[in-house]
N, C-alpha and C positions, 0 to 999 in steps of 0.2 A: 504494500500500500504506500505508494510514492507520491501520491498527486489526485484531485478529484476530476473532474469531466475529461479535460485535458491536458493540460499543463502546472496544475496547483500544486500546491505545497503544503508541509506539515505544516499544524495549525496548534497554538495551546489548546489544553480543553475548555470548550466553552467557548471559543474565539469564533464570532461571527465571520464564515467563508467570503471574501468579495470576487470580484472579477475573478478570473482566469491569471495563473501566471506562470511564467517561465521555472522550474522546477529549483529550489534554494542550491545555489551557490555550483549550478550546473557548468558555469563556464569556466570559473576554476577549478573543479572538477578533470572537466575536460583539458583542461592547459598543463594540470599534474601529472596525468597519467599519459600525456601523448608518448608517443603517435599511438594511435587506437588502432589494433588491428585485430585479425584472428575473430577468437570466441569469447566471449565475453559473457558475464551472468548477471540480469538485475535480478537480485534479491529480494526487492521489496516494489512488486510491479507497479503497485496502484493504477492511475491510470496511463501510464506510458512514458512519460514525461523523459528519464533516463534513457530508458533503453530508445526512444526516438533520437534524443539528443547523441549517445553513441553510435547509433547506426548511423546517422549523419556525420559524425567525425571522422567515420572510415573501418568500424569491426564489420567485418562480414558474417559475424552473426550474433543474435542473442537470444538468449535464453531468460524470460520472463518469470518469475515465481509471486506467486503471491498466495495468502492462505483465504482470501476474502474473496469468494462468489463474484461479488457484484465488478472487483476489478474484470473480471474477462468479459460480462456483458459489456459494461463500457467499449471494452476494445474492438468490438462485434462492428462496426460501423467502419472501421478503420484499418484495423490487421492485414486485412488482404493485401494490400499497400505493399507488403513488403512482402509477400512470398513466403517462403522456407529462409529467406533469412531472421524471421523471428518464429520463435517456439513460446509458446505459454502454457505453462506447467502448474497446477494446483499441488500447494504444497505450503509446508514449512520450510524458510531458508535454512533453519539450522540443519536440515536435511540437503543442502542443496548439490553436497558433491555427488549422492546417491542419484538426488533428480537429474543431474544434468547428466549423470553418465559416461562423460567422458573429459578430458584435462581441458583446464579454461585459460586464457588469457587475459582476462580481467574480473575482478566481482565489486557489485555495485552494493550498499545497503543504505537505505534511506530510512532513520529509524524515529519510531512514535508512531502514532496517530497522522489520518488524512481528514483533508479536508470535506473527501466525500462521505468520511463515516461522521462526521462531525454535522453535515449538511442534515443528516436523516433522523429526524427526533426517535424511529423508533429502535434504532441501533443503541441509544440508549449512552451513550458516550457524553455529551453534552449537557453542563448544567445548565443554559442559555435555552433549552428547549426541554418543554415536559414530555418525559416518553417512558416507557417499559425500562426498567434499572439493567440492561443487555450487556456492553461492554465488549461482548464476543467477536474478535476481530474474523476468526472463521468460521463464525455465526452456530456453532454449534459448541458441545461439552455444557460444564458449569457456567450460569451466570452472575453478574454480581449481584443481584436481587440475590441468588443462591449463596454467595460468599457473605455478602451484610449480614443476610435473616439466621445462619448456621452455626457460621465461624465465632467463637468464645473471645470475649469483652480483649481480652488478653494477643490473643490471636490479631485481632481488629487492629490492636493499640498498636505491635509488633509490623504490621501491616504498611498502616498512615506512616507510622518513626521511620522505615528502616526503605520502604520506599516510595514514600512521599517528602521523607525531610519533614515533617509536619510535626511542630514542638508540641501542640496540644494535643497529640495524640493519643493520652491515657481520657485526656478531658473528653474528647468528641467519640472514641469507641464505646466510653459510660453512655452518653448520649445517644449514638445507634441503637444500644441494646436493649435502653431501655422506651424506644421509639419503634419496635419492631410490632412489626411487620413495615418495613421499609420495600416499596415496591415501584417506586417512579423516581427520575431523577429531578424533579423540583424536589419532592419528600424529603431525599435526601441531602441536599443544596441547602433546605430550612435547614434540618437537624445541623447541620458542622456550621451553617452559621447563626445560629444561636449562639455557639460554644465561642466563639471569637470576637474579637473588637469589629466595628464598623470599619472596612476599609475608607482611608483618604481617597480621596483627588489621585487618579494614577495610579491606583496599586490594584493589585489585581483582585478577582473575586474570593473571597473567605475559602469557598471549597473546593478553589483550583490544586493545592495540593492534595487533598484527600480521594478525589476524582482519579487523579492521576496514578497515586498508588494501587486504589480500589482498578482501576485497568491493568495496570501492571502487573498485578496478584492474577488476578484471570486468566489476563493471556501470557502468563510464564514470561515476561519479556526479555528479562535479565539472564535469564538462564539460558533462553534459546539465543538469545543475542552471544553468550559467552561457546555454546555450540557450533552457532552459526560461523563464527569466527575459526573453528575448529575446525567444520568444518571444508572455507574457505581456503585454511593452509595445506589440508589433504587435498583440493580439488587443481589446485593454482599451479600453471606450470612454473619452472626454474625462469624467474625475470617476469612475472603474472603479479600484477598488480592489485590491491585490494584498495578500493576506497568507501570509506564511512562516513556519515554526515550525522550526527547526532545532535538534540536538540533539549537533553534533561543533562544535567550536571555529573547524576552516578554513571549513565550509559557512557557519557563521553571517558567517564574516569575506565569502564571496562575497553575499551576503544582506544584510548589512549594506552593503558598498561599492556595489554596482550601483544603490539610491536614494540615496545621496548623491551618487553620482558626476553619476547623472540628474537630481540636484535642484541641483545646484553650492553644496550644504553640504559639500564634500570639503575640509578647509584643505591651503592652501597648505603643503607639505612644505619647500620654498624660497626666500624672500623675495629670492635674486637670481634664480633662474631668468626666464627671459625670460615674460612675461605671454601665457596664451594666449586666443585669441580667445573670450570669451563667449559662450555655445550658451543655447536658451531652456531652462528647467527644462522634463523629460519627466515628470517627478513631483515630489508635493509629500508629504514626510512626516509621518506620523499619531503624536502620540506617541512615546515613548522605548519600548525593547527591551521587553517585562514579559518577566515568566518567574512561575511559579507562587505561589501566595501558600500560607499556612501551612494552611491547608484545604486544599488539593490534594496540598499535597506530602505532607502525614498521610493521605490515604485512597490517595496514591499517589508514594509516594517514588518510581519510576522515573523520575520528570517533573523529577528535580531540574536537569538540563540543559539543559530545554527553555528555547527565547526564542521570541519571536515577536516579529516586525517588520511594519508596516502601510506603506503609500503609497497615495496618489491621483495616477491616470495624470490629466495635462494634455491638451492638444489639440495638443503640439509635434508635430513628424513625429518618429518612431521613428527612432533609432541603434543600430547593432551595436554590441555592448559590447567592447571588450579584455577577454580573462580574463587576460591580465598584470597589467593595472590593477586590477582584481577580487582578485587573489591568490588565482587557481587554478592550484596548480601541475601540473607537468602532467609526465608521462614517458612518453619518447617509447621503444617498444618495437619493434623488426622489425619488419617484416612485418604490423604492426599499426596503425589508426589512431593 
């Protein structure tokens, strides 16, 4: 999920969709990773937006994935365009070297929430629109309605803190629990902001963190993102490029850490700790973080978060990553993975 109708971009929760636009931070992007050639993977299809923009730079081919339905209806209008040089695969990225099946030359992840699931009150993502409490970015498994109404005060609190950042999160999981049956997303917009100050002028809404974590719990994010990445480095030929564009703070922190870690630019945290054995670099990094320059951000202030990070996979043999070392955090639920 890269983009809504045609060209848009990841959006906060709750951010009203406008116009159409060019996909965040596609043309450095594109300037990173040149020359574009070979086979290429977008990871997170949405509605096109990437994988159009590399097929126009010069990959002769891609591979589409996305875990959300409704991206491949979108594309129904327009795929034929390109022939066999584009595949669209239903799936999970973090599956994506099995889905593509064969070595890539590039992979693409564009990661969060779309504009077009944000567009649709009943998808349930949005506190700006009242709809069924959904969240389900492949519209099926457990919903957040099923995660709020279930999950114990404890669980909840664990949840908002570890991945929403949300300081009041003992405060607002009392709140959920004792507001249950929670099943629509105004419902739950009132309850967490009840628990919070009146936002100022400029700041964002009360249960934009809460939202974000309550999605993130759902759709596994942190965890398939820390797979996806995995893998990415099993799929990527020797000199195959990975690019990420992330748009929440912990995602970028896992984003950021997994090519350093792979590239042994990671510093030393402790100059007594015992030295450990040297591993060959898995990747070699492209450049520093960017994020949007002042033309982007003017025709599209929602990009103001966005980063993107670049590497070039080596020819080492591939390692499982720790997502401890990564700083995914991670909560561990009943009955649940």
């Amino acid at each position: 999920m890269a983009q809504s109708g045609r060209h848009t971009d990841r959006l906060a929760e709750g951010e009203a969709p406008s116009a159409p636009h060019v996909p965040v931070l596609l043309t450095p992007l594109l300037a990173a990773v040149a020359p574009v050639t070979g086979l290429w993977l977008d990871g997170t299809f949405g509605a096109g937006g990437y994988s159009r923009g590399l097929l126009a730079a010069g990959a002769d081919r891609v591979i589409g994935i996305d875990r959300d339905p409704l991206a491949f209806d979108l594309a129904k209008p327009w795929i034929g365009e390109y022939g066999d040089r584009l595949r669209l695969v239903a799936g999970n990225f973090r599956d994506l070297d099995t889905l593509a099946g064969e070595p890539l030359d590039g992979v693409v992840l564009d990661l969060g929430v779309s504009s077009m699931q944000l567009d649709q009150a009943e998808r349930g993502f949005s506190f700006a629109k009242d709809g069924p409490l959904d969240m389900r970015m492949s519209q099926d498994g457990p919903s957040a309605a099923d995660l709020v109404n279930t999950a114990s005060e404890s669980e909840l609190a664990d949840i908002l803190y570890l991945f929403g950042e949300e300081r009041a999160s003992r405060r607002i999981a009392r709140a959920i629990v004792a507001a249950r049956p929670v099943e629509t997303t105004l419902r739950l917009a009132e309850v967490v902001s009840r628990c919070l100050p009146r936002p100022k002028p400029g700041q964002s809404h009360p249960a934009t963190r809460s939202f974000q974590a309550i999605r993130i719990a759902v759709n596994s994010e942190f965890s398939d993102l820390v797979e996806g990445l995995a893998a990415a480095e099993r799929a990527l030929k020797p000199g195959g490029k990975l690019a990420v564009v992330t748009f929440h703070s912990i995602e970028d922190r896992i984003a950021k850490r997994f090519p350093q870690l792979a590239s042994g630019h990671e510093a030393n945290a402790n100059r007594y700790a015992p030295a450990t054995e040297a591993t060959q670099p898995r990747f070699e990094l492209i450049g520093k973080a960017a994020g949007p320059d002042d033309t982007e951000l003017a025709a599209n202030p929602r990009a103001r978060s966005a980063k993107l990070r670049v590497a070039r996979r080596t020819a080492a043999p591939a390692i499982a990553p720790d997502p401890t070392a990564l700083g995914a955090p991670q909560v561990l639920r009943k009955g649940r993975r």
